[in-house]
MDAnalysis code that builds the backbone (N, CA, C; Angstrom):
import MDAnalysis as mda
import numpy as np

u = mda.Universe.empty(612, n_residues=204, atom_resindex=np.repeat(np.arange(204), 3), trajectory=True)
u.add_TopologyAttr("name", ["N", "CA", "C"] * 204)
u.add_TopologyAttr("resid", np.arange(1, 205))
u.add_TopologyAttr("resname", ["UNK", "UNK", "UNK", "UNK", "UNK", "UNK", "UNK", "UNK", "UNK", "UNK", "UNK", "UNK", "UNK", "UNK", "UNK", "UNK", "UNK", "UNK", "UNK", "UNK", "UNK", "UNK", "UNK", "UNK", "UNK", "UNK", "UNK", "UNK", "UNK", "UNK", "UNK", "UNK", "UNK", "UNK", "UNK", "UNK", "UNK", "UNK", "UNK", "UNK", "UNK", "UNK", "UNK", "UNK", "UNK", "UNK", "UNK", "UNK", "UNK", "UNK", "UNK", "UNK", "UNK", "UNK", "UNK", "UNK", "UNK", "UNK", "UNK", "UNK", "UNK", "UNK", "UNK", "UNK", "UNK", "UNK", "UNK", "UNK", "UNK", "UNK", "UNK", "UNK", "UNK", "UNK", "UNK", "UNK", "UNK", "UNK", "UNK", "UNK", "UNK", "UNK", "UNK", "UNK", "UNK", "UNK", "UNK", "UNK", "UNK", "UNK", "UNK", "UNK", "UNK", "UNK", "UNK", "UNK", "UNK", "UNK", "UNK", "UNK", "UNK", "UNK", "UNK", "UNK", "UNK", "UNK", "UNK", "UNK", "UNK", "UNK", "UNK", "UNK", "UNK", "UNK", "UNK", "UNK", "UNK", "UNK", "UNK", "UNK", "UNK", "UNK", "UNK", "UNK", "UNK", "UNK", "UNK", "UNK", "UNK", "UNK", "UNK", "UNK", "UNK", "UNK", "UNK", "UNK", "UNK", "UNK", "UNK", "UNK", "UNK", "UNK", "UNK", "UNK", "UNK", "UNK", "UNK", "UNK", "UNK", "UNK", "UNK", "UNK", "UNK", "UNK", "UNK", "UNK", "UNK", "UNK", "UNK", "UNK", "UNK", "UNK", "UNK", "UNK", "UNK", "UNK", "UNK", "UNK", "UNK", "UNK", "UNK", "UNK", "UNK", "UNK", "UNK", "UNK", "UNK", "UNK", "UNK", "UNK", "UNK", "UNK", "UNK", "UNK", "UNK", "UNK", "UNK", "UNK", "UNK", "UNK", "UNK", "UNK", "UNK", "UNK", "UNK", "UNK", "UNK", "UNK", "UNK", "UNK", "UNK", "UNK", "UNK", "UNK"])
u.atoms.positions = np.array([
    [-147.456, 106.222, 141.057],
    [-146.061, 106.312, 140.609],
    [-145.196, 105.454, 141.533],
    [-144.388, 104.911, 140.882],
    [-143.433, 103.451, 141.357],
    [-142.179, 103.930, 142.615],
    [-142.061, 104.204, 144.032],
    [-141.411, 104.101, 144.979],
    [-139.838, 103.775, 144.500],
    [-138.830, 104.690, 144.476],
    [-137.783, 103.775, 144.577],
    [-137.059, 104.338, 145.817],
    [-135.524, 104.156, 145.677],
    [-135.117, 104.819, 146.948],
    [-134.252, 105.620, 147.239],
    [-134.769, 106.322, 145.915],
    [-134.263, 107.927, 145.753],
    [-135.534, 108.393, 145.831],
    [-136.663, 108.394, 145.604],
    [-137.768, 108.624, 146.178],
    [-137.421, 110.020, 147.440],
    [-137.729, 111.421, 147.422],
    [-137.360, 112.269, 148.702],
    [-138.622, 112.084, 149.881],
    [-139.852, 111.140, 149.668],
    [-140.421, 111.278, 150.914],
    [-141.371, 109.936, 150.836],
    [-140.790, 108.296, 151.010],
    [-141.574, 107.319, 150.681],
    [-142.638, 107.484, 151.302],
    [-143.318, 106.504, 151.114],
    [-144.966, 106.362, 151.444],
    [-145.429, 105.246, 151.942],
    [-144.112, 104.267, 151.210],
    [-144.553, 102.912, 151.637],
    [-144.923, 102.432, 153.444],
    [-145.377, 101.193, 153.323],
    [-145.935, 101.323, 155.145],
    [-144.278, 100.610, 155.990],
    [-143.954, 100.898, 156.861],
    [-142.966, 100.631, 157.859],
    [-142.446, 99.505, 157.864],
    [-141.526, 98.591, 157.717],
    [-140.901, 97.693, 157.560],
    [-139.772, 97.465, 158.443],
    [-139.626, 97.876, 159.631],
    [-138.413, 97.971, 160.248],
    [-137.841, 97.077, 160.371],
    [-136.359, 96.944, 160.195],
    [-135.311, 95.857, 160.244],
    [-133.813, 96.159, 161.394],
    [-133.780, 94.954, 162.299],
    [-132.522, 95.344, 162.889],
    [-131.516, 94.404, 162.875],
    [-130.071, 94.474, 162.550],
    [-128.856, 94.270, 162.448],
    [-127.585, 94.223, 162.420],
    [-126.539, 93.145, 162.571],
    [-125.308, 93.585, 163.372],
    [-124.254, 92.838, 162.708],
    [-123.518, 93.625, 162.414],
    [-122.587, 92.959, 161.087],
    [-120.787, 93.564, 162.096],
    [-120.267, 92.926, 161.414],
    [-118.471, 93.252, 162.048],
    [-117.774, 93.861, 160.812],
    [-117.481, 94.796, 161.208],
    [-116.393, 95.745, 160.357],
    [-115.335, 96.813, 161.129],
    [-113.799, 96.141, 160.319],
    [-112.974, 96.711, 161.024],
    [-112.914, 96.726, 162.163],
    [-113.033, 95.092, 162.574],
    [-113.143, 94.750, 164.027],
    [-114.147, 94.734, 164.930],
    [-114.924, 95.673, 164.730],
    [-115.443, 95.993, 165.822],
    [-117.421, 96.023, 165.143],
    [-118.388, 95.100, 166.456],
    [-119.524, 95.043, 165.733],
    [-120.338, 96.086, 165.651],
    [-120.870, 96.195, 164.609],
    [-121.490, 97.521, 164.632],
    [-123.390, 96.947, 164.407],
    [-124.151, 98.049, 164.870],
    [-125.446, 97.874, 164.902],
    [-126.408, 98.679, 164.090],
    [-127.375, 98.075, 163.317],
    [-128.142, 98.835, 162.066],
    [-129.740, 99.110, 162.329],
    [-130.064, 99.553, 161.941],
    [-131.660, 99.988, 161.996],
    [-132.379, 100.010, 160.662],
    [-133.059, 99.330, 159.529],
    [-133.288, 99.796, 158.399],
    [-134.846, 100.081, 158.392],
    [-135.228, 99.934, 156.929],
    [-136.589, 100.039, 157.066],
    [-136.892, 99.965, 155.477],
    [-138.257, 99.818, 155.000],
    [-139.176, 100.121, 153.858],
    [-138.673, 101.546, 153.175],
    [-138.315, 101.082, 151.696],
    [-138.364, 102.265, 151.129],
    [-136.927, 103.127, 150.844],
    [-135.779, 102.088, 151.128],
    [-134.547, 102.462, 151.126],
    [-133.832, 101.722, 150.287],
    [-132.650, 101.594, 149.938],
    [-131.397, 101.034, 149.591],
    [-130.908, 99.587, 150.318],
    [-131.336, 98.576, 150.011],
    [-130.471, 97.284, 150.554],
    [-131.054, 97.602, 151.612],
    [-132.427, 97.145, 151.574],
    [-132.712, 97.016, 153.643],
    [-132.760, 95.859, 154.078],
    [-132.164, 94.643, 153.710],
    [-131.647, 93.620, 154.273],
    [-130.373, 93.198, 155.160],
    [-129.441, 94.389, 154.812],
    [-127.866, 94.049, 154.421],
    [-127.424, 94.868, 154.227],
    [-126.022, 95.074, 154.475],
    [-125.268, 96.579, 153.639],
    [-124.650, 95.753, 152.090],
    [-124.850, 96.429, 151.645],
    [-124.790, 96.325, 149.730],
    [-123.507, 95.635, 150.195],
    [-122.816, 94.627, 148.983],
    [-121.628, 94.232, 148.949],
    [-120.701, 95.222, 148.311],
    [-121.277, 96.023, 147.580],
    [-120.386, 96.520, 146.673],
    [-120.533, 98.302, 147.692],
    [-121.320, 98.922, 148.726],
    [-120.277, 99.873, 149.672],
    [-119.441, 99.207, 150.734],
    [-119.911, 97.893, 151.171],
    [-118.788, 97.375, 151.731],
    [-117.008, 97.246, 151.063],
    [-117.426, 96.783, 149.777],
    [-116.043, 96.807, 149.142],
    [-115.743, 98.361, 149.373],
    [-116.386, 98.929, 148.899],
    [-115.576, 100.716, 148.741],
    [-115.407, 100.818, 150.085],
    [-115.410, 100.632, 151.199],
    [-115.211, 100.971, 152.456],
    [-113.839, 100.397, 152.896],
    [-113.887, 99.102, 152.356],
    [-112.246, 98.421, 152.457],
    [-111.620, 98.872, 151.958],
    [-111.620, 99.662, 150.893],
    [-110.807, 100.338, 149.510],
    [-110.277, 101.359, 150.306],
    [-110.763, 101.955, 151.043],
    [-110.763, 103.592, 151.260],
    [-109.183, 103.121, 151.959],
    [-108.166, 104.451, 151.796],
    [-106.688, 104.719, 151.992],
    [-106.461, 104.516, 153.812],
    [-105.686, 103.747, 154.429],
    [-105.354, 104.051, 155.635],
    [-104.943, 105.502, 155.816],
    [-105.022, 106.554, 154.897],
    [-104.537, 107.654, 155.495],
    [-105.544, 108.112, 155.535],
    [-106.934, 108.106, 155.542],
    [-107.687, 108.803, 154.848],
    [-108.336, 109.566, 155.990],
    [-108.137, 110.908, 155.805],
    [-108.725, 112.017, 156.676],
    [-109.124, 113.050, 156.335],
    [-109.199, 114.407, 157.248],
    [-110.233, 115.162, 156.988],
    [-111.526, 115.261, 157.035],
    [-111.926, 115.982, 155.955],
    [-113.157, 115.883, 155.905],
    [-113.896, 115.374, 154.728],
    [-115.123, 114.199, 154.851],
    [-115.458, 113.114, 153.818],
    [-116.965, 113.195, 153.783],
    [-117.512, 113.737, 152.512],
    [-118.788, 113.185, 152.506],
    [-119.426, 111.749, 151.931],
    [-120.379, 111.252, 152.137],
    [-120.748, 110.409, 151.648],
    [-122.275, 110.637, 150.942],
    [-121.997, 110.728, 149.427],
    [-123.328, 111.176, 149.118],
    [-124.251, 110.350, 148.869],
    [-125.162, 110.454, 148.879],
    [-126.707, 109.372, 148.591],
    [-126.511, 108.033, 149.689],
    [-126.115, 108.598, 150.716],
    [-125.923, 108.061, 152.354],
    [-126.772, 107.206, 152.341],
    [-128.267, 106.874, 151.925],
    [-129.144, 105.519, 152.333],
    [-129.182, 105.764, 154.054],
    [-129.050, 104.910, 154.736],
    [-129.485, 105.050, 155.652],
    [-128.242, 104.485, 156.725],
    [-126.812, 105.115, 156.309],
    [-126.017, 105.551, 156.374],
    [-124.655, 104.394, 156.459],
    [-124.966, 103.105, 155.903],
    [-123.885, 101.827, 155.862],
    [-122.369, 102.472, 155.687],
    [-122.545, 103.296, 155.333],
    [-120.940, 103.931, 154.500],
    [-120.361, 104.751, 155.393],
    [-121.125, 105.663, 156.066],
    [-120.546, 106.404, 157.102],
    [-120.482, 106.048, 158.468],
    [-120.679, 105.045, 158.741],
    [-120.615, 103.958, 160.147],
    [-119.370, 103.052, 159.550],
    [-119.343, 102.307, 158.303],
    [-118.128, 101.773, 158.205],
    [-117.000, 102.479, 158.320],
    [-116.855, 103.788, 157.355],
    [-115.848, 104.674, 157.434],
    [-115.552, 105.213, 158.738],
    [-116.849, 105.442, 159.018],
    [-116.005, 106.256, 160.376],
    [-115.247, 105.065, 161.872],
    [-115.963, 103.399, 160.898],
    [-115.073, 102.621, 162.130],
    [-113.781, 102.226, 161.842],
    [-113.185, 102.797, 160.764],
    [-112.024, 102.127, 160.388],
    [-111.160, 103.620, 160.208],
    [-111.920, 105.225, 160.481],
    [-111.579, 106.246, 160.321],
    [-111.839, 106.945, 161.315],
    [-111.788, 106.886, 162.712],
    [-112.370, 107.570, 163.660],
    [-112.125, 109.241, 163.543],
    [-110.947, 109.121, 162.788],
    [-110.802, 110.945, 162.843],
    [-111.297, 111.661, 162.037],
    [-111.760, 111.310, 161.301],
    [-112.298, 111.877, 160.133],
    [-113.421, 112.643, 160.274],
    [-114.036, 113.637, 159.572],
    [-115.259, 114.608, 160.032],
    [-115.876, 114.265, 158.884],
    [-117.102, 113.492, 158.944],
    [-117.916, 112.998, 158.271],
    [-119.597, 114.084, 157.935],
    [-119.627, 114.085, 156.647],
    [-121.223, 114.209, 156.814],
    [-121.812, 113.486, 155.570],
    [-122.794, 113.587, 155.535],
    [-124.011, 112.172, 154.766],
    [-125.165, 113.053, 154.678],
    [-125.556, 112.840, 153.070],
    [-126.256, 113.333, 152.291],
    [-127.235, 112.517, 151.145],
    [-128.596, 112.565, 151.472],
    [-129.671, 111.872, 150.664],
    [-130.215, 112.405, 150.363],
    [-131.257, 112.283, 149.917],
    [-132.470, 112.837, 149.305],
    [-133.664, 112.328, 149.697],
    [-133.926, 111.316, 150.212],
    [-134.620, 110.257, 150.920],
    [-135.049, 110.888, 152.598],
    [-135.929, 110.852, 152.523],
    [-135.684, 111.645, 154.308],
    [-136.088, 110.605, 155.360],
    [-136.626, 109.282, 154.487],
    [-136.546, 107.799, 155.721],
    [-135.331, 107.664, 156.001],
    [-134.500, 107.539, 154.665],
    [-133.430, 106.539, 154.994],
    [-132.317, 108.080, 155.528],
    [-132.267, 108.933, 155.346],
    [-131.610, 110.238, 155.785],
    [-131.908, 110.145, 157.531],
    [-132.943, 110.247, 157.970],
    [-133.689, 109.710, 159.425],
    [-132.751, 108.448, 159.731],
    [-132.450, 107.243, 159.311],
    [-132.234, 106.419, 159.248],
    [-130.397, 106.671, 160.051],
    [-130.320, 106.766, 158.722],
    [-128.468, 107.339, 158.830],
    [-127.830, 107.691, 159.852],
    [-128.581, 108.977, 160.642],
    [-129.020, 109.360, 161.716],
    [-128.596, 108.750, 162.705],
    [-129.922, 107.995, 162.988],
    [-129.978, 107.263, 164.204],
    [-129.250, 105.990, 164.072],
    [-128.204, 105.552, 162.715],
    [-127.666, 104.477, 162.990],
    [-125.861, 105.532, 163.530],
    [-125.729, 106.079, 162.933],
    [-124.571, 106.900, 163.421],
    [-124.740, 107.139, 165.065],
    [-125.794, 107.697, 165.445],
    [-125.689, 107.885, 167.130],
    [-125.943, 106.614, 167.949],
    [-126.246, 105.161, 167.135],
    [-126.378, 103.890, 168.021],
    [-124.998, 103.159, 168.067],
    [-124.132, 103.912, 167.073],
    [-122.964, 103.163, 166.885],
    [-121.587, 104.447, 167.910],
    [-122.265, 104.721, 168.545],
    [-121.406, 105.908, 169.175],
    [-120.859, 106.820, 168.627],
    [-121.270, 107.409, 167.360],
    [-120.378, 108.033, 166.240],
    [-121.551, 109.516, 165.846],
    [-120.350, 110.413, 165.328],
    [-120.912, 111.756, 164.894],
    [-120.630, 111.735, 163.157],
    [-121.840, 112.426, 162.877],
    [-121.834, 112.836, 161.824],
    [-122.949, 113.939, 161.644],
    [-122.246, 114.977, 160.298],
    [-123.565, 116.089, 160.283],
    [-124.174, 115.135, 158.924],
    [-125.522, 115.722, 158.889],
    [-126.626, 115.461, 158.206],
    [-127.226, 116.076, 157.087],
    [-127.540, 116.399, 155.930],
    [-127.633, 117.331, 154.487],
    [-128.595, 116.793, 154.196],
    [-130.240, 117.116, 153.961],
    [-131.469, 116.791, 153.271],
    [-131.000, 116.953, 151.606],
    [-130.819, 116.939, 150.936],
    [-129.957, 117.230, 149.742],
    [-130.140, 116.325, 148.572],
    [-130.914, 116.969, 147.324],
    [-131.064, 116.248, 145.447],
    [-129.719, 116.551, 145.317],
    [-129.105, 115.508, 145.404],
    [-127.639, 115.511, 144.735],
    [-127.162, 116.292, 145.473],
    [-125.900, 117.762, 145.416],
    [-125.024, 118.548, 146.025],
    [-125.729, 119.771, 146.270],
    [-127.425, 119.511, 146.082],
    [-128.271, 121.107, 145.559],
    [-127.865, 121.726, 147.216],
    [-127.837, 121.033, 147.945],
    [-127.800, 121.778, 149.518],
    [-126.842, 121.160, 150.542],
    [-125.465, 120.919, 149.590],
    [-124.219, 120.674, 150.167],
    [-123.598, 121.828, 149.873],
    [-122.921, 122.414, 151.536],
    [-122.199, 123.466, 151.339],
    [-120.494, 123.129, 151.637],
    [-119.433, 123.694, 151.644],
    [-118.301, 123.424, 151.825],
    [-117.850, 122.909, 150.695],
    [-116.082, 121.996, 150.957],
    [-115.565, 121.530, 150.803],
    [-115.024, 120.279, 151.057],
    [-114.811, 119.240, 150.708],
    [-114.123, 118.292, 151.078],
    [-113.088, 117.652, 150.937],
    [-112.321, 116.615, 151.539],
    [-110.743, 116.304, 151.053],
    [-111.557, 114.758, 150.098],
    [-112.221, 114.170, 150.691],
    [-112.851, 113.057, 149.803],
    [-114.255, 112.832, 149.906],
    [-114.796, 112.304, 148.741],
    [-116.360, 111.985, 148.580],
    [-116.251, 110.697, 148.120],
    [-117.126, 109.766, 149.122],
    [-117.267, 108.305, 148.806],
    [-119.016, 108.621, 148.369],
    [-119.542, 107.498, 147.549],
    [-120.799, 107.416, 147.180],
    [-120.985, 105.385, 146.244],
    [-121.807, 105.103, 146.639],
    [-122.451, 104.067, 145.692],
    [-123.934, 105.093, 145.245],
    [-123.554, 105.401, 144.034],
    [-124.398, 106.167, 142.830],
    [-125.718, 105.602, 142.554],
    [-126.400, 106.207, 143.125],
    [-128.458, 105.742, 142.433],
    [-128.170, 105.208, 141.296],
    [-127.695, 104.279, 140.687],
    [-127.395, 103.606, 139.197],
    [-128.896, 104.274, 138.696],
    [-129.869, 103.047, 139.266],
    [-131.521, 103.166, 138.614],
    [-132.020, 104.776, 138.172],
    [-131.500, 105.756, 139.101],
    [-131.825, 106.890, 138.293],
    [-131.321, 107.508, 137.294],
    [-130.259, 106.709, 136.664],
    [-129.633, 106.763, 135.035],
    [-128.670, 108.149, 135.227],
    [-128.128, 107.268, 134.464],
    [-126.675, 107.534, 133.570],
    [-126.634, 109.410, 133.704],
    [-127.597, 110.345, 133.170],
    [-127.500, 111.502, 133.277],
    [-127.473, 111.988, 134.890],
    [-128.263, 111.298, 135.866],
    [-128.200, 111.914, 137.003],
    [-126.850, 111.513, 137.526],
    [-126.477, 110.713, 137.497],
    [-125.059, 110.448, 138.003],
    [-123.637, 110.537, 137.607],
    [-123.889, 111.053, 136.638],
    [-122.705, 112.180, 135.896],
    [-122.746, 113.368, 136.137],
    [-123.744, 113.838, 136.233],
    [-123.848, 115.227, 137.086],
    [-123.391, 115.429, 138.272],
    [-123.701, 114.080, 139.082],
    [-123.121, 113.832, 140.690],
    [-121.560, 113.873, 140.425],
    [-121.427, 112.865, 139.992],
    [-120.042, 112.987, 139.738],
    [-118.926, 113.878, 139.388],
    [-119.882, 114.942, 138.406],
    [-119.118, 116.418, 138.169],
    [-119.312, 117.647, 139.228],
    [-120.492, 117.532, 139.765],
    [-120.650, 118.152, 141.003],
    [-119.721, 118.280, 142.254],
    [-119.364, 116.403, 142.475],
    [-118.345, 115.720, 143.272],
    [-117.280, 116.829, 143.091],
    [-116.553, 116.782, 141.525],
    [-115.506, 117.433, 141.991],
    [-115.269, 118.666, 142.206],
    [-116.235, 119.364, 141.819],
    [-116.859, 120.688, 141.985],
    [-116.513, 120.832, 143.350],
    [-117.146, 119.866, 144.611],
    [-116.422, 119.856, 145.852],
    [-115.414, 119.553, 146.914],
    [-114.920, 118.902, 145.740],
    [-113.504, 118.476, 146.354],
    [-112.179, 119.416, 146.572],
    [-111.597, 119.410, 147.430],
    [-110.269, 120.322, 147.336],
    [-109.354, 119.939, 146.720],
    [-108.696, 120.846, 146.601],
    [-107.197, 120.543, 145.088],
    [-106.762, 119.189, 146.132],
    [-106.795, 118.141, 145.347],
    [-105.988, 116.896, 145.636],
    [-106.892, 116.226, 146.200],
    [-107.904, 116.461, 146.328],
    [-108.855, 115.511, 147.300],
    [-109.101, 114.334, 146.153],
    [-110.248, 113.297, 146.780],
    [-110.212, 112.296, 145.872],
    [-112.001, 111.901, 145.792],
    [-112.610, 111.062, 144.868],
    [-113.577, 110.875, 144.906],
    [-113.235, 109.438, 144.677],
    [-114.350, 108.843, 145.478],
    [-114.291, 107.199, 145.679],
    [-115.594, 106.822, 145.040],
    [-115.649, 105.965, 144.333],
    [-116.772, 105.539, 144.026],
    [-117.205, 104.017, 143.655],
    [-118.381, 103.198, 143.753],
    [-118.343, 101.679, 143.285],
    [-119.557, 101.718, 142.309],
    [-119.396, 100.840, 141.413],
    [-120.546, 100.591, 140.142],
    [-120.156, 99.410, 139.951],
    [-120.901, 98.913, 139.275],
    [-120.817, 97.181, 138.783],
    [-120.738, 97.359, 137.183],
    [-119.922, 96.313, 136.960],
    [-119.001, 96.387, 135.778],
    [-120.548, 96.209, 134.441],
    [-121.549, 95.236, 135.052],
    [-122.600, 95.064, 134.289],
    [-123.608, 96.514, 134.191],
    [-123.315, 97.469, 134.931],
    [-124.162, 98.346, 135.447],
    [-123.459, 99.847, 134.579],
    [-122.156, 99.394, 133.996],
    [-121.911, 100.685, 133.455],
    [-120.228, 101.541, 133.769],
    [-119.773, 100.149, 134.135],
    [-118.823, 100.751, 134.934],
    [-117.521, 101.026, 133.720],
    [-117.254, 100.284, 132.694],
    [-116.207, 100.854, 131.908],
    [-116.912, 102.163, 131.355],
    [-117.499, 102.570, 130.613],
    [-117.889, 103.604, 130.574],
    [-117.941, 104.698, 131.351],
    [-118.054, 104.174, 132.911],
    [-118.243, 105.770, 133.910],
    [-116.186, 105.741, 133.846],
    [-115.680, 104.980, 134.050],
    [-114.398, 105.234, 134.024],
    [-113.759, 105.781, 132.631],
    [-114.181, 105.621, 131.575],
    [-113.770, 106.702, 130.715],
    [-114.593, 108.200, 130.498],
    [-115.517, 108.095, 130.864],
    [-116.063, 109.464, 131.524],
    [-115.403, 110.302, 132.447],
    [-114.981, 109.769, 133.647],
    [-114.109, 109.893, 134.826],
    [-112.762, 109.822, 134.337],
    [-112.422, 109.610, 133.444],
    [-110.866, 109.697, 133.398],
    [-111.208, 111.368, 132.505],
    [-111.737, 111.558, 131.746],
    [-112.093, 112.785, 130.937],
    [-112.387, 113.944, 132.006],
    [-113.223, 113.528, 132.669],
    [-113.641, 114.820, 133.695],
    [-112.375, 114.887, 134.826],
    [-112.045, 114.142, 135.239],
    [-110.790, 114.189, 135.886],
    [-109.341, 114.125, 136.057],
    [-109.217, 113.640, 134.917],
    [-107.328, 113.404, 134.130],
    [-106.695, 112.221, 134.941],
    [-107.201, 111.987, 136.582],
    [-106.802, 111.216, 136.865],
    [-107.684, 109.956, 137.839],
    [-108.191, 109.167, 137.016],
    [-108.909, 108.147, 137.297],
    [-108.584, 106.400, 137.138],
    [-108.776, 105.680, 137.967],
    [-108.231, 104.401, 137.791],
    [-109.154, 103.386, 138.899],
    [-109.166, 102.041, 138.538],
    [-109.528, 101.279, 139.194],
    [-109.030, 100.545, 140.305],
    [-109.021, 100.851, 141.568],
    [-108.263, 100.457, 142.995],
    [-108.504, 99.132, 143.434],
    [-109.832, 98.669, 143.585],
    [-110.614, 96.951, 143.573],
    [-110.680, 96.752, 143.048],
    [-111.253, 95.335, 142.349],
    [-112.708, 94.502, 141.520],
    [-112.907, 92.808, 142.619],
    [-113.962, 92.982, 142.837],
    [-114.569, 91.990, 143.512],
    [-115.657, 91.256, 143.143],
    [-116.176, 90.240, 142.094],
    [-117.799, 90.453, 142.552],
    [-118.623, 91.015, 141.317],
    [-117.688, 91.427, 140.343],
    [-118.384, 92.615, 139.314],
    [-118.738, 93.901, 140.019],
    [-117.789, 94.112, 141.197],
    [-117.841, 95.501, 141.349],
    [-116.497, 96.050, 140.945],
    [-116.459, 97.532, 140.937],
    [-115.528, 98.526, 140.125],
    [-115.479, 99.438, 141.648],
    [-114.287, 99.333, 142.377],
    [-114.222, 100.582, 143.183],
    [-113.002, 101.465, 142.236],
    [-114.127, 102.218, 142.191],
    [-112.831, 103.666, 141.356],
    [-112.572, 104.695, 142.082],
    [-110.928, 105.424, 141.565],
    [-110.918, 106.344, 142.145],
    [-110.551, 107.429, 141.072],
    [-111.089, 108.461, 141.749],
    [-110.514, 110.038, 140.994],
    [-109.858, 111.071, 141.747],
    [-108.646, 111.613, 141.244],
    [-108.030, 112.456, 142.346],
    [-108.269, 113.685, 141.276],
    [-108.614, 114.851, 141.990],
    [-108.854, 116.300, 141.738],
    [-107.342, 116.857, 141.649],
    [-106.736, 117.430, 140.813],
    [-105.461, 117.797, 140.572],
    [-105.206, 118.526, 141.574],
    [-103.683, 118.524, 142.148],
    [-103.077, 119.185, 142.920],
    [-103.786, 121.114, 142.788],
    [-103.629, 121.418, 141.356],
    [-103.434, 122.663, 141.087],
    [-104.699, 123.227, 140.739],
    [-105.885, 122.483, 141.086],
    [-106.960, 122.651, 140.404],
    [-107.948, 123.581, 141.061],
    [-109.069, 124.432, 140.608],
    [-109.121, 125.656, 141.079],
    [-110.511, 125.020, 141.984],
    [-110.654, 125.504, 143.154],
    [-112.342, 124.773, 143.939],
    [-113.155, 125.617, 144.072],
    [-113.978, 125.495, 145.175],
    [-115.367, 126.421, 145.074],
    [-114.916, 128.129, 145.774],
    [-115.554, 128.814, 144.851],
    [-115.117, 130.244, 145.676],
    [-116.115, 130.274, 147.126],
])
C-alpha cells in the first residue's frame, strides 16, 4: 500500500534533510526527512498563509496537519506571543515538528491526532494547509471540526490552490460559516479566511 504523508507511521527508509530559510527577519533552521509533506522546502502556499496571518494575531493557535512543523516556526517568528500547538497524524513528521520548534528556540505543545480525534480545548485561531490528496470528504470534516474548536470570534486560516478545489471549498466555507472570504492569491494559491460568529455557541 502506497506511503503518503498522512500516512500515521511511514516506513519508508530515512532521508534526512537540513535547512535554513529567512522569515520575518530572522533565519530560521529545518530538519526534514522521508515520508512527509514538502521535504525539500516549506510549501509556497503555508508560506503565503503565514504572511496572511493578522498582525494582531494572538492567543491561542493551532496548526493542524503540522507536517513537520513549517507553520508553527513561521508563526511563532512573526508571533512570539502566541501559545501554539501542532497536530498530525504522521508521527515522523509530528517527531519532526518537534525538534524543529526546540532548534529554533521556540515552544510549542504537541497532539498525535487523525484530524481533531485527540485535540482537546479551544482556540482563538486554526491555521492548516489541508491533506488535499486525502479528498474532498476528509477535509470538510476538518474544516467543520475546525470550527467546532474555535471560540466565538476566533478565525480559521486556511490555503488550497485554486486548481486543487479552492472555489468550491470557499462556497462550502461560506455555508458552514456565514463568514468567509479570500485575504491573498499568489501563485494559484487561495489563503482563506473564516471567522466563527461573535455569538456562536463552542465546545461544552
Amino acid at each position: 500500500m502506497p506511503e503518503h504523508y498522512y500516512t500515521a507511521s511511514p516506513q519508508s527508509a530515512h532521508e534526512e534533510r537540513h535547512f535554513r530559510t529567512v522569515f520575518a527577519g530572522r533565519t530560521l533552521e529545518f530538519e526534514t526527512d522521508a515520508g512527509v509533506f514538502s521535504k525539500q522546502h516549506i510549501d509556497p502556499g503555508s508560506e503565503l498563509l503565514c504572511r496572511s496571518l493578522p498582525p494582531t494575531l494572538g492567543g491561542d493557535v493551532l496548526d493542524m496537519g503540522c507536517g513537520w512543523g513549517a507553520m508553527t516556526v513561521m508563526t511563532l517568528s512573526a508571533h512570539p506571543d502566541v501559545r501554539m500547538t501542532m497536530a498530525d497524524i504522521n508521527e515522523r513528521a509530528l517527531a519532526l515538528a518537534v525538534r524543529n520548534v526546540e532548534r529554533n528556540g521556540m515552544q510549542a505543545a504537541a497532539v498525535l491526532s487523525d484530524g481533531f480525534a485527540q485535540v482537546a480545548g479551544e482556540f482563538d485561531a486554526v491555521i492548516t494547509n489541508p491533506p488535499i490528496r486525502a479528498g474532498k470528504a476528509v477535509i470538510y470534516r476538518m474544516f467543520e471540526e475546525a470550527k467546532a474548536h474555535l471560540r466565538a470570534g476566533g478565525a480559521l486560516y486556511l490555503v488550497i490552490r485554486k486548481q486543487q478545489g479552492a472555489p468550491s471549498a470557499l462556497k462550502f466555507l461560506r455555508e458552514l460559516y456565514g463568514d468567509a472570504e479570500v485575504i491573498e492569491r499568489d501563485g494559484g494559491y487561495w489563503i482563506i479566511r473564516c471567522r466563527k460568529a461573535a455569538g456562536a455557541e463552542t465546545r461544552g
